[in-house]
C-alpha positions as CSV (number, residue, x, y, z in Angstrom):
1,X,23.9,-16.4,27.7
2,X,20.4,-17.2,26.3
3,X,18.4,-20.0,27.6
4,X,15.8,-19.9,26.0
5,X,13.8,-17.0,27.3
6,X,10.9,-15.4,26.4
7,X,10.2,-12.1,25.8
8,X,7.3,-10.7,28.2
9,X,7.2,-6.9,27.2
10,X,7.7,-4.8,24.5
11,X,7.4,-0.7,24.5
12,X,8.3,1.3,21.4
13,X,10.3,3.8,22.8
14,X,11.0,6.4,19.4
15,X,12.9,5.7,16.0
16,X,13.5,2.1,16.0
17,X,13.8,0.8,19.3
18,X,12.0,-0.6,21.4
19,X,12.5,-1.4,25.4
20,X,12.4,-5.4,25.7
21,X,11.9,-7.5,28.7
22,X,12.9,-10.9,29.4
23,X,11.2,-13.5,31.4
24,X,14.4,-13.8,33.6
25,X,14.1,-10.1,33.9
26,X,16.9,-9.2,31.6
27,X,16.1,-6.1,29.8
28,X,17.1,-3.2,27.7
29,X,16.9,-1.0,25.0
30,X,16.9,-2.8,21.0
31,X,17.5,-0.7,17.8
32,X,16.0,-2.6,15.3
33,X,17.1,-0.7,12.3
34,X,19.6,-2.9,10.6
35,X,16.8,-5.6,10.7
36,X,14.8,-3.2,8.3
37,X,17.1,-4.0,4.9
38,X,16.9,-7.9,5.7
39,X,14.8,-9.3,3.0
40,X,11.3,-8.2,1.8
41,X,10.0,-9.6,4.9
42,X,10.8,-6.6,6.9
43,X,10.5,-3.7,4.6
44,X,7.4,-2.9,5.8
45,X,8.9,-1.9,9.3
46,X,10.6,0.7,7.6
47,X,6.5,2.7,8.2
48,X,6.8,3.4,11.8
49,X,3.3,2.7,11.8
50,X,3.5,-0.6,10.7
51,X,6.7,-1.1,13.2
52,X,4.8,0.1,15.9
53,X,2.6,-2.4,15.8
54,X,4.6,-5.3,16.9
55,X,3.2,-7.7,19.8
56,X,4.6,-10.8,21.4
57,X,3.9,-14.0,19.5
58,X,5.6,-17.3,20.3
59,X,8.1,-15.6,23.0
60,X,9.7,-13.5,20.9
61,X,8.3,-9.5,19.0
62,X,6.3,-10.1,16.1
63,X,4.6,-8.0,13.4
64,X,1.3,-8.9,11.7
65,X,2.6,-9.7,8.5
66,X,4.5,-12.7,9.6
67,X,8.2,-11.2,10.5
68,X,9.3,-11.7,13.6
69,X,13.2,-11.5,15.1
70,X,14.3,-14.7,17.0
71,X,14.7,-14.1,20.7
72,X,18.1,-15.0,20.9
73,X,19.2,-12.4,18.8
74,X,17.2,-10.0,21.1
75,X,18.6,-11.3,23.9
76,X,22.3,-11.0,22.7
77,X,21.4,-7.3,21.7
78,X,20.4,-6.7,25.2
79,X,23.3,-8.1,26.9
80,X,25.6,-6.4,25.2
């Protein structure tokens, strides 16, 4: 269960994923390509240059156009 955690640490790890840490040290491996074909938004992170450029904004991964995926949804990825 989420409670509102932040994410800490992100390392691209090859293709889409990435290796996300949690504040309450929950971690694990995200594929992020489904999140690709979601709206205009995040067409760019289909250039894995451009997706490899994410950092942590606001507790959660974040790219420098403006897209970002809630933590939750990381979170739930992670636990499952």
């Amino acid at each position: 269960m989420w409670n509102m955690n932040d994410v800490t640490r992100i390392d691209y790890q090859n293709d889409y994923t990435f290796h996300i840490v949690f504040d309450d040290g929950v971690a694990g491996n995200i594929d992020l390509s489904e999140h690709i074909s979601r709206g205009a938004i995040f067409a760019p992170l289909k250039d894995k240059d451009f997706l490899k450029k994410a950092t942590i904004e606001g507790g959660t991964i974040s790219w420098p156009n403006g897209a970002d995926i809630a933590p939750e949804t990381l979170y739930e990825k992670v636990c499952r």
